[in-house]
PDB file as gemmi writes it, atoms N, CA and C in Angstrom:
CRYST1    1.000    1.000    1.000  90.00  90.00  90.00 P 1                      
ATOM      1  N   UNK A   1      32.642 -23.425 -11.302  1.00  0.00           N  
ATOM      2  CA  UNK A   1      33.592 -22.820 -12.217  1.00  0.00           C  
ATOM      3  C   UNK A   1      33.042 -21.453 -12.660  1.00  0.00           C  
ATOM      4  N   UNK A   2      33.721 -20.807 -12.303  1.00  0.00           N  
ATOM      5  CA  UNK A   2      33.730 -18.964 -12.946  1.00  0.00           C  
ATOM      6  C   UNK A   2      34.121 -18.506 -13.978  1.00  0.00           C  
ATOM      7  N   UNK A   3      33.573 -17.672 -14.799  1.00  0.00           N  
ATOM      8  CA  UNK A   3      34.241 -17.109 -15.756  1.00  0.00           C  
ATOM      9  C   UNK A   3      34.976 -15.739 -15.735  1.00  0.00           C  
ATOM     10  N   UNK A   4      36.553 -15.812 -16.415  1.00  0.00           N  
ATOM     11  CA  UNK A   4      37.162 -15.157 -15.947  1.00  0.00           C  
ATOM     12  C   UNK A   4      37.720 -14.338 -17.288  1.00  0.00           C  
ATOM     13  N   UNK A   5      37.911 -13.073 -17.346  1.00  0.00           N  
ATOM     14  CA  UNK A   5      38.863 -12.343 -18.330  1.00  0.00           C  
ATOM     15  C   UNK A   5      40.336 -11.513 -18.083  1.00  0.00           C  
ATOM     16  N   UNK A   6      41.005 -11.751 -18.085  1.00  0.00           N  
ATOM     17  CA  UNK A   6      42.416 -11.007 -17.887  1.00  0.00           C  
ATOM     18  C   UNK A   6      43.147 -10.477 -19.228  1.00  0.00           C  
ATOM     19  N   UNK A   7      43.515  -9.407 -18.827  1.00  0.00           N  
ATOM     20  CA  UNK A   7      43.727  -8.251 -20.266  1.00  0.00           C  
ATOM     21  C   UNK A   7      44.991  -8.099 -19.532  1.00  0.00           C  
ATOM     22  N   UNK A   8      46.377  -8.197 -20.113  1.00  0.00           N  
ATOM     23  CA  UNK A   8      47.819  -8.193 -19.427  1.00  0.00           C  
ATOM     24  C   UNK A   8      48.601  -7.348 -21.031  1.00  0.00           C  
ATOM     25  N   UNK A   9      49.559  -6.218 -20.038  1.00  0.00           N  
ATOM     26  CA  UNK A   9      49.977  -5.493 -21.151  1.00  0.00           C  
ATOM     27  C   UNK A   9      52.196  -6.099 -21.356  1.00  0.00           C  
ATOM     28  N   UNK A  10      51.965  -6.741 -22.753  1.00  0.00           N  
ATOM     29  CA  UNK A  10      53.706  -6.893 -22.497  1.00  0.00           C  
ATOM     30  C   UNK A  10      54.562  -5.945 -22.501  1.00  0.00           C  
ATOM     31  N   UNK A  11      55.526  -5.971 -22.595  1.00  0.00           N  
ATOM     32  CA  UNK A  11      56.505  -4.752 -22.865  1.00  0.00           C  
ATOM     33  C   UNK A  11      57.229  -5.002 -24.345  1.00  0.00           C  
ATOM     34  N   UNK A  12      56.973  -3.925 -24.980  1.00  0.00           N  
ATOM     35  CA  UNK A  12      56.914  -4.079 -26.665  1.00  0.00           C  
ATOM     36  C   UNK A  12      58.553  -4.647 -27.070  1.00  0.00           C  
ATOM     37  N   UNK A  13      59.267  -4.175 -25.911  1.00  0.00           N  
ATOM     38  CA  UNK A  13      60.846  -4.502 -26.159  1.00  0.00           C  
ATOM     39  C   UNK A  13      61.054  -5.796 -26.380  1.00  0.00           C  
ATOM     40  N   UNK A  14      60.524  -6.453 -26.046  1.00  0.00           N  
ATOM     41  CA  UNK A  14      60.891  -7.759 -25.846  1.00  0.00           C  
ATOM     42  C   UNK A  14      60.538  -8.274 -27.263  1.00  0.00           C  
ATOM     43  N   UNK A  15      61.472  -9.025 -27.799  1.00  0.00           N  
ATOM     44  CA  UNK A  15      61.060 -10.202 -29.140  1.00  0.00           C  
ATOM     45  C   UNK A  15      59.819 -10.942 -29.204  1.00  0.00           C  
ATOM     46  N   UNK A  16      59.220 -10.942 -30.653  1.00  0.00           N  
ATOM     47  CA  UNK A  16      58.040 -11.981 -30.608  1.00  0.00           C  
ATOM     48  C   UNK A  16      58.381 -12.867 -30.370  1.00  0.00           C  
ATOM     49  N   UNK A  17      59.304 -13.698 -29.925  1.00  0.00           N  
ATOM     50  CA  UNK A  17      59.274 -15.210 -30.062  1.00  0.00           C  
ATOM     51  C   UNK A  17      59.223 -15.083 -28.225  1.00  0.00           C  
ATOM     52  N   UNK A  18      59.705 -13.776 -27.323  1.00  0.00           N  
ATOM     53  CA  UNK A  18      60.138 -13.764 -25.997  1.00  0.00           C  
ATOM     54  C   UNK A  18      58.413 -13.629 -25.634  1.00  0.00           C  
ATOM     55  N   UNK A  19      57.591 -12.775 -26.649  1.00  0.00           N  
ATOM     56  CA  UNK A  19      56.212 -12.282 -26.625  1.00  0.00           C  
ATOM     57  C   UNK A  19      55.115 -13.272 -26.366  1.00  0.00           C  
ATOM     58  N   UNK A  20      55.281 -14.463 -27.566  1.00  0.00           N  
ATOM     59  CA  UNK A  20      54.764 -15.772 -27.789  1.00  0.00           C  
ATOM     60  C   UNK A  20      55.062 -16.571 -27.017  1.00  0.00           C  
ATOM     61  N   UNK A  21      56.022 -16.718 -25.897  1.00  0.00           N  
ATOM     62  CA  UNK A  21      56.448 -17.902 -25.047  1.00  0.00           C  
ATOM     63  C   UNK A  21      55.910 -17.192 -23.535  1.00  0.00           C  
ATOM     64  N   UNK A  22      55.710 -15.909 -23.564  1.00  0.00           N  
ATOM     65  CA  UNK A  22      55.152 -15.806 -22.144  1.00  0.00           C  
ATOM     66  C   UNK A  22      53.578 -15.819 -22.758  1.00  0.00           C  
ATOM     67  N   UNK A  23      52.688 -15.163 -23.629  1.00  0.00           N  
ATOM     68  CA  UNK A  23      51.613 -15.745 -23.746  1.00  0.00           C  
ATOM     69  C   UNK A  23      51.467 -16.852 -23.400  1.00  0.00           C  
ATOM     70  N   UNK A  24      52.342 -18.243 -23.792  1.00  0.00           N  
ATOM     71  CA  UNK A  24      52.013 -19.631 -23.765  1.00  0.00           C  
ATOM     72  C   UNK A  24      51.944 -20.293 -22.362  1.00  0.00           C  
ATOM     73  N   UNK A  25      53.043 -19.073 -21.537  1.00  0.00           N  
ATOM     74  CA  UNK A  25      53.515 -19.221 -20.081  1.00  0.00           C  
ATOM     75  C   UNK A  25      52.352 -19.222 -19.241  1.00  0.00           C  
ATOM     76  N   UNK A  26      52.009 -17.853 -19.665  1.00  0.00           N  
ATOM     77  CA  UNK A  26      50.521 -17.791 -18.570  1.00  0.00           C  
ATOM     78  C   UNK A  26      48.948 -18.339 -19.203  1.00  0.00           C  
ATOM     79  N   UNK A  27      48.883 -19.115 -20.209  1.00  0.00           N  
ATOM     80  CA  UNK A  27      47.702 -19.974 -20.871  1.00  0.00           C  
ATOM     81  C   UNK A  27      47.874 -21.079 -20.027  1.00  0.00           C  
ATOM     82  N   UNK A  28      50.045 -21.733 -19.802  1.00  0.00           N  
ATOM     83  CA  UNK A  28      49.953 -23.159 -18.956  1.00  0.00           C  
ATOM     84  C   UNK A  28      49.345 -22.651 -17.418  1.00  0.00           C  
ATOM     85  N   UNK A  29      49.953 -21.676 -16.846  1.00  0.00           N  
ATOM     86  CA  UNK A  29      49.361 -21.666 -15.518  1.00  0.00           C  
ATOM     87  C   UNK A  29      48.088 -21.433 -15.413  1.00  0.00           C  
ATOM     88  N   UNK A  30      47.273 -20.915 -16.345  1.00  0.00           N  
ATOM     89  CA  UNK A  30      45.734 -21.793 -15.883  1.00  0.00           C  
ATOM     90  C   UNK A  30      45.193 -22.906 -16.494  1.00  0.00           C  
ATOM     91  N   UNK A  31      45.904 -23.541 -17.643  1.00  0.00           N  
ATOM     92  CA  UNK A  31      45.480 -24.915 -17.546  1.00  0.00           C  
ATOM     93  C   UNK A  31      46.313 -25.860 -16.510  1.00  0.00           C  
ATOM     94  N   UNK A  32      47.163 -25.593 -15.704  1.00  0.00           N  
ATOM     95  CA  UNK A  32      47.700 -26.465 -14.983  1.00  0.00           C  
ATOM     96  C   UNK A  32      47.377 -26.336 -13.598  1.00  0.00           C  
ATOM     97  N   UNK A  33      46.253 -25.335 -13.370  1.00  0.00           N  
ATOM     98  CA  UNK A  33      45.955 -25.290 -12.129  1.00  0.00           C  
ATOM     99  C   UNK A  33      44.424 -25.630 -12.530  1.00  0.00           C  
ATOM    100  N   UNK A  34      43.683 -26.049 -12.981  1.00  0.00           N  
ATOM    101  CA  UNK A  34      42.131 -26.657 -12.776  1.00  0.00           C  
ATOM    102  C   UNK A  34      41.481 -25.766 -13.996  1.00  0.00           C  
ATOM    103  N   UNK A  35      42.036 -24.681 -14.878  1.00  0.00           N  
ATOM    104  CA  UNK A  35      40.984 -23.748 -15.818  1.00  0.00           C  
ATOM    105  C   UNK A  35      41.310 -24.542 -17.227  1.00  0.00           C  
ATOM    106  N   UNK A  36      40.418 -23.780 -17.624  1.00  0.00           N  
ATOM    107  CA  UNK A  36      40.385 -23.798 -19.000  1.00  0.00           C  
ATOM    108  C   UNK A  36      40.538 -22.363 -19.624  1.00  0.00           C  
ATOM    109  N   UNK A  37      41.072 -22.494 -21.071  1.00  0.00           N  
ATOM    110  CA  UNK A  37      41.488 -21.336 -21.567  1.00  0.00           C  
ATOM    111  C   UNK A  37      40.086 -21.313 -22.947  1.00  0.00           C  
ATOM    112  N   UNK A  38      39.276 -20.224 -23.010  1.00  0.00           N  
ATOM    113  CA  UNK A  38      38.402 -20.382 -23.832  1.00  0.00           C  
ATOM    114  C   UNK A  38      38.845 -19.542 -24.707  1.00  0.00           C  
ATOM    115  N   UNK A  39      39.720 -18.550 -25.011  1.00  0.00           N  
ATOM    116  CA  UNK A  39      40.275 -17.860 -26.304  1.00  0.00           C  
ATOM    117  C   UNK A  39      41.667 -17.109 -25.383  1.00  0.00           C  
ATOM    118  N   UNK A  40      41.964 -16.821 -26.336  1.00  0.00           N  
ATOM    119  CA  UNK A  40      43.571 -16.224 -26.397  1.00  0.00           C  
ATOM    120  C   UNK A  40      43.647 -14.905 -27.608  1.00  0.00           C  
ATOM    121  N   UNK A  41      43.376 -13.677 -27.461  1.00  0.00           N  
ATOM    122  CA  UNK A  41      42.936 -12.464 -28.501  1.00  0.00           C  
ATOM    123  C   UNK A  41      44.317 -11.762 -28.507  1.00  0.00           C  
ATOM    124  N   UNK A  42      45.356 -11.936 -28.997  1.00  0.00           N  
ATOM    125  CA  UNK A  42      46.537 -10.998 -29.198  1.00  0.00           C  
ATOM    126  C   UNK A  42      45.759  -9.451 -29.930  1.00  0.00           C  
ATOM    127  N   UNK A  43      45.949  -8.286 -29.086  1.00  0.00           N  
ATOM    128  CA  UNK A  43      45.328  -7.487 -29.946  1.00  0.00           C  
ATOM    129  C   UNK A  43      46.949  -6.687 -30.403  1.00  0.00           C  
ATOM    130  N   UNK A  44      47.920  -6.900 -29.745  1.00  0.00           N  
ATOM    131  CA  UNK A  44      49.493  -6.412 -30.689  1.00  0.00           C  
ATOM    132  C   UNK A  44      49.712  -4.722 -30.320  1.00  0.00           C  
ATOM    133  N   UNK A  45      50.552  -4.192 -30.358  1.00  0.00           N  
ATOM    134  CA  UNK A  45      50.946  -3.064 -30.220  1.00  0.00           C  
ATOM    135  C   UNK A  45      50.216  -2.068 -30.142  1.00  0.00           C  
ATOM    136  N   UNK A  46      49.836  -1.682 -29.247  1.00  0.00           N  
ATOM    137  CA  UNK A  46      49.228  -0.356 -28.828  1.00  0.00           C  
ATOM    138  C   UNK A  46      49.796   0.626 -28.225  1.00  0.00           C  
ATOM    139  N   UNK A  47      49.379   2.117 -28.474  1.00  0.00           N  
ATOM    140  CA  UNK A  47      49.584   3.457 -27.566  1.00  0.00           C  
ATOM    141  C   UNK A  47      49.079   3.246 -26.209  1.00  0.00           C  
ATOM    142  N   UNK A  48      49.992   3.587 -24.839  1.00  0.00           N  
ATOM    143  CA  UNK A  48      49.603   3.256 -23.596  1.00  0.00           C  
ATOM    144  C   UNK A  48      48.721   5.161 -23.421  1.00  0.00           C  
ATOM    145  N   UNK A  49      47.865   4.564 -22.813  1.00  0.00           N  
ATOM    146  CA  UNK A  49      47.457   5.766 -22.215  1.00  0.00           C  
ATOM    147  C   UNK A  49      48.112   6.965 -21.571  1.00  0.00           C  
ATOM    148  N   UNK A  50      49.240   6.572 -20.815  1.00  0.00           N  
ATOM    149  CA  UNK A  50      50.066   7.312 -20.014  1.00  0.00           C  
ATOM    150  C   UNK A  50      51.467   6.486 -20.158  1.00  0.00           C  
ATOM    151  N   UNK A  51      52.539   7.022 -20.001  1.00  0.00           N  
ATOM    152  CA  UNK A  51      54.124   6.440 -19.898  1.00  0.00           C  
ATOM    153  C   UNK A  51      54.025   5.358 -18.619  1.00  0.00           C  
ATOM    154  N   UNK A  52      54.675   4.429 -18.976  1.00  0.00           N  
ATOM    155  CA  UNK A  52      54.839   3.358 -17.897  1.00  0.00           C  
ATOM    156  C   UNK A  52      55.895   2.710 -17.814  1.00  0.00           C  
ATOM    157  N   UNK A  53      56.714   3.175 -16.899  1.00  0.00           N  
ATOM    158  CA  UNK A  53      58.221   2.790 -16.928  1.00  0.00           C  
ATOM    159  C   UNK A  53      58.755   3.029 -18.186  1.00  0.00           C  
ATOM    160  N   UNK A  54      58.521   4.716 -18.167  1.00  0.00           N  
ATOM    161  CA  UNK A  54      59.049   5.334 -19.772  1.00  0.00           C  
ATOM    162  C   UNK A  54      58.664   4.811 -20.375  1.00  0.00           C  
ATOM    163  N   UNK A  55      57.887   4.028 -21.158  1.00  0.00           N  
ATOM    164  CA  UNK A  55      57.350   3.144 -21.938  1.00  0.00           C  
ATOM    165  C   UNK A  55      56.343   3.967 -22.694  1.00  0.00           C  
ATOM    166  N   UNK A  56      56.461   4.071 -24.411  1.00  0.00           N  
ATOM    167  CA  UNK A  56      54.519   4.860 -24.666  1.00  0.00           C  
ATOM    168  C   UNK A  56      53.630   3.724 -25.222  1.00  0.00           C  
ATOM    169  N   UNK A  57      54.047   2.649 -25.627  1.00  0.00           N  
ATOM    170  CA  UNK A  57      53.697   1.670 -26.156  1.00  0.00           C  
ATOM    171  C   UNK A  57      53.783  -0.017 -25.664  1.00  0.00           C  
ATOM    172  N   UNK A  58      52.505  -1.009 -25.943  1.00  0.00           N  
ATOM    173  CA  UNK A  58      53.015  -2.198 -25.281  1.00  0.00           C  
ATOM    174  C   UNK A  58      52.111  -2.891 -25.670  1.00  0.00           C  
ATOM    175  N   UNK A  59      52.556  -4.225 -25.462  1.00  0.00           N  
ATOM    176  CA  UNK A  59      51.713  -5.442 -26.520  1.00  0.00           C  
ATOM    177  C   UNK A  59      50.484  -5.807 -25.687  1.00  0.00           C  
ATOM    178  N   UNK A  60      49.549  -5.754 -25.909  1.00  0.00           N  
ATOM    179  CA  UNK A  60      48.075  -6.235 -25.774  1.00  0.00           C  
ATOM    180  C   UNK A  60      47.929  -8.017 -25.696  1.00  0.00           C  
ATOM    181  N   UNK A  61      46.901  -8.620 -24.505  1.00  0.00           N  
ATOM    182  CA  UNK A  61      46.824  -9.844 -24.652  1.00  0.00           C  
ATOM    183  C   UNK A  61      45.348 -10.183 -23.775  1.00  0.00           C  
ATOM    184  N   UNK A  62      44.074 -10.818 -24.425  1.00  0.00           N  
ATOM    185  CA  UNK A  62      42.991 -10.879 -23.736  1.00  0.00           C  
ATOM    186  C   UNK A  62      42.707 -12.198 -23.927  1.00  0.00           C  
ATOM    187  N   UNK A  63      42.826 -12.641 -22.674  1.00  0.00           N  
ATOM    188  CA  UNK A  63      42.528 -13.958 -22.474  1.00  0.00           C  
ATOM    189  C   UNK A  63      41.076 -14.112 -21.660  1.00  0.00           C  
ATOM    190  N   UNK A  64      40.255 -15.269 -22.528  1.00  0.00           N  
ATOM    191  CA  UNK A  64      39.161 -15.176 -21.365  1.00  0.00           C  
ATOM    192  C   UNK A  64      39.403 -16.863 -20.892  1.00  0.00           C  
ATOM    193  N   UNK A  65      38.971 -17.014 -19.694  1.00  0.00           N  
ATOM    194  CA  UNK A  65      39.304 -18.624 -19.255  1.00  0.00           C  
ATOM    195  C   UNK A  65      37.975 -18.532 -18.372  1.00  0.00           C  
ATOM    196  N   UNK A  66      38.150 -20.107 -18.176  1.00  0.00           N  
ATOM    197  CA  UNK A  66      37.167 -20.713 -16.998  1.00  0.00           C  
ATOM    198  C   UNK A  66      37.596 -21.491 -15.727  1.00  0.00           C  
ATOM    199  N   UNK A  67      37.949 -20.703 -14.618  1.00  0.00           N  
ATOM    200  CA  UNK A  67      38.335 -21.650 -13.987  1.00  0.00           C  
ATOM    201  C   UNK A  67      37.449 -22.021 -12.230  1.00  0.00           C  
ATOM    202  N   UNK A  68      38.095 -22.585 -11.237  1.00  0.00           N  
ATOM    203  CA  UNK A  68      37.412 -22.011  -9.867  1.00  0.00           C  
ATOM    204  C   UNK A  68      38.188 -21.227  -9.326  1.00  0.00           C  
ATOM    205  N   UNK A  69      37.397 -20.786  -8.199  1.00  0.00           N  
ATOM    206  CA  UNK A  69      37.544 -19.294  -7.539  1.00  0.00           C  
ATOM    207  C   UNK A  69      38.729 -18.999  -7.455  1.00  0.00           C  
ATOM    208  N   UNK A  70      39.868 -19.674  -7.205  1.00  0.00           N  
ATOM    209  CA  UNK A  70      41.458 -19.947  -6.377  1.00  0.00           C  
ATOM    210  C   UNK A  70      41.820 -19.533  -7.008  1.00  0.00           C  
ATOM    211  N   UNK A  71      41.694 -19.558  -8.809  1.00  0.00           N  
ATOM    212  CA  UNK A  71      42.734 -19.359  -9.691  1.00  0.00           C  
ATOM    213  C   UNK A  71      43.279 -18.288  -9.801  1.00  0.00           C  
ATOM    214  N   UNK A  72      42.131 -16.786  -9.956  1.00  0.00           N  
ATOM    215  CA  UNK A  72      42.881 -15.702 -10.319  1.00  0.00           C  
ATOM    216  C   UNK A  72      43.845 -15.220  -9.301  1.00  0.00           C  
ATOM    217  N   UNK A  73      43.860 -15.624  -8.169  1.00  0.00           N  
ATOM    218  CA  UNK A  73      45.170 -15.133  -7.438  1.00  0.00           C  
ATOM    219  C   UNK A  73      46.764 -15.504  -7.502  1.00  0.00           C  
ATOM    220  N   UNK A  74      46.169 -16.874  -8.029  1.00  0.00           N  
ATOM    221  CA  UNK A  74      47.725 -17.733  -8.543  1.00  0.00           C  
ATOM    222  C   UNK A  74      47.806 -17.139  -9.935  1.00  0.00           C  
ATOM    223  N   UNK A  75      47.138 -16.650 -10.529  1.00  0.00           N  
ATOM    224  CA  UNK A  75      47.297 -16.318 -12.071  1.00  0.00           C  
ATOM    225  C   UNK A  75      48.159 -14.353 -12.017  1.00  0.00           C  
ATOM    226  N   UNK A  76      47.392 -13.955 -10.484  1.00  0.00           N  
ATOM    227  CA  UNK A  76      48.088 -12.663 -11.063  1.00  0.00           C  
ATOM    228  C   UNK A  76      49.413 -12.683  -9.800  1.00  0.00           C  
ATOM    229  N   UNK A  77      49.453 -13.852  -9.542  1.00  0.00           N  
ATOM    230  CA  UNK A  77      50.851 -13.897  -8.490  1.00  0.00           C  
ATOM    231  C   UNK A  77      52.090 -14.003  -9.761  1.00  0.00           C  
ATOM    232  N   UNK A  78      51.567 -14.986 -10.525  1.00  0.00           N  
ATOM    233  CA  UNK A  78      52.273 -15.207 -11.683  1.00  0.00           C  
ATOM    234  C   UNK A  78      52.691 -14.181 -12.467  1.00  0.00           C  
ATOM    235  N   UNK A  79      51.367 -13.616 -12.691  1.00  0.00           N  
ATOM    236  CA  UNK A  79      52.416 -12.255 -13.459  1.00  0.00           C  
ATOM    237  C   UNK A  79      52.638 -10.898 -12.679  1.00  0.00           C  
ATOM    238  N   UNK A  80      52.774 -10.626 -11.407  1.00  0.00           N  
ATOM    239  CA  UNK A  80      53.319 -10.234 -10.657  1.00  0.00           C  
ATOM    240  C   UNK A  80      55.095 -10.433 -10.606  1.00  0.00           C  
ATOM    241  N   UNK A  81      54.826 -11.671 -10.652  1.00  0.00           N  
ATOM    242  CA  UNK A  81      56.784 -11.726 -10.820  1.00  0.00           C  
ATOM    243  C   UNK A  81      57.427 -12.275 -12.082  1.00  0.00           C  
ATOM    244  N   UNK A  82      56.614 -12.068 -13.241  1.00  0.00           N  
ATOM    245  CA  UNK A  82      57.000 -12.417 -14.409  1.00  0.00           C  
ATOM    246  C   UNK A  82      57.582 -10.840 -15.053  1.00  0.00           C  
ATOM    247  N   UNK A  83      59.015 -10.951 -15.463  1.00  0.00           N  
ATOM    248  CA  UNK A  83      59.347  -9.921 -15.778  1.00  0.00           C  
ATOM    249  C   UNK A  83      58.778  -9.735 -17.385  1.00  0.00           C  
ATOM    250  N   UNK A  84      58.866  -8.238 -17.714  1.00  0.00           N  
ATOM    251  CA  UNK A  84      58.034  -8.263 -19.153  1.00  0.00           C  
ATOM    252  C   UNK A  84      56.691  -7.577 -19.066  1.00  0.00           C  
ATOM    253  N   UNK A  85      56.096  -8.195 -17.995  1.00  0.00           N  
ATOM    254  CA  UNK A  85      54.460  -7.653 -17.854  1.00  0.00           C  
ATOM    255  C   UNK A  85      54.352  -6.551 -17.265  1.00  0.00           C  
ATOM    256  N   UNK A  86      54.222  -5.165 -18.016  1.00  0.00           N  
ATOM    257  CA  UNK A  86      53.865  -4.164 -17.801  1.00  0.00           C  
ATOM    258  C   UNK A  86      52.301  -4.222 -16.878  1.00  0.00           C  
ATOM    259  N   UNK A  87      51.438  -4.108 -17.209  1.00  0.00           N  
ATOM    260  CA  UNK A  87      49.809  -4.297 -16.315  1.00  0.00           C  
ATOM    261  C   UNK A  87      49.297  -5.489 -16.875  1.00  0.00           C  
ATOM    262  N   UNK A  88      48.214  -5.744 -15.299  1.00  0.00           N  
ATOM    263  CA  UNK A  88      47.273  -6.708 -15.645  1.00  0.00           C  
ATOM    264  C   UNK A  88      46.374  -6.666 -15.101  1.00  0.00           C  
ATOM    265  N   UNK A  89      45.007  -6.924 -15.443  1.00  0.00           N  
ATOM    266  CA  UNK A  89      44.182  -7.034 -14.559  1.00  0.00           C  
ATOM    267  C   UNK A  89      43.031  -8.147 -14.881  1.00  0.00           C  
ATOM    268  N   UNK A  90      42.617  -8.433 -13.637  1.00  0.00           N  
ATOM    269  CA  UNK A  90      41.766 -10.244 -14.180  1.00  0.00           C  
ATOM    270  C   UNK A  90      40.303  -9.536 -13.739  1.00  0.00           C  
ATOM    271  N   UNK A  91      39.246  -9.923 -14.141  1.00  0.00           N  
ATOM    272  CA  UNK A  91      37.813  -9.414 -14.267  1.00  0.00           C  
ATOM    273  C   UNK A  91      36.971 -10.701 -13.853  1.00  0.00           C  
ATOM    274  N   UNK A  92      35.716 -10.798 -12.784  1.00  0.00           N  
ATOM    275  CA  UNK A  92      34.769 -12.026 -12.943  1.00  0.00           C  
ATOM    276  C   UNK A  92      33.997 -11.682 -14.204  1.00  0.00           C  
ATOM    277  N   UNK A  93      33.522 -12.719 -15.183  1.00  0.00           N  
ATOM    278  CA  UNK A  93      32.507 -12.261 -16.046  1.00  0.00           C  
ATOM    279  C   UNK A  93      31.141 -12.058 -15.421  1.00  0.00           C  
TER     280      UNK A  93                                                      
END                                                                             
């Protein structure tokens, strides 16, 4: 088991409650594929570095988990086609 961090940016448009249910979305797809979720850090509305899909702003989310090797590809397939998710990127610790 590896340790893993993924920092995923939402799109601020969207409702907290639309905000809070895809957080919860992508916490189940790595506990339902073999990980564990060791924190969940909402850091909330931030200035994007650069415009992103016209966008200047977007919700912050740092998750660190533990899972095996397989996972982060199913994790960023997931938010690959999850609409909402501006960037993501998953890190080995």
């Amino acid at each position: 088991m590896n340790s893993y961090e993924l920092l995923y940016i939402i799109d601020n448009d969207l409702s907290d409650e639309a905000k809070e249910n895809l957080v919860a979305k992508i916490s189940a797809v790595v506990t339902d594929n073999g990980g564990t979720v060791d924190g969940v850090d909402k850091w909330g509305t931030r200035k994007l570095a650069y415009p992103i899909n016209y966008k200047s702003e977007g919700y912050y989310v740092l998750v660190n988990f533990t899972a095996p090797a397989t996972l982060p590809s199913e994790v960023e397939r997931v938010l690959r086609i999850t609409d909402g998710v501006v960037r993501f990127l998953v890190v080995k610790k």
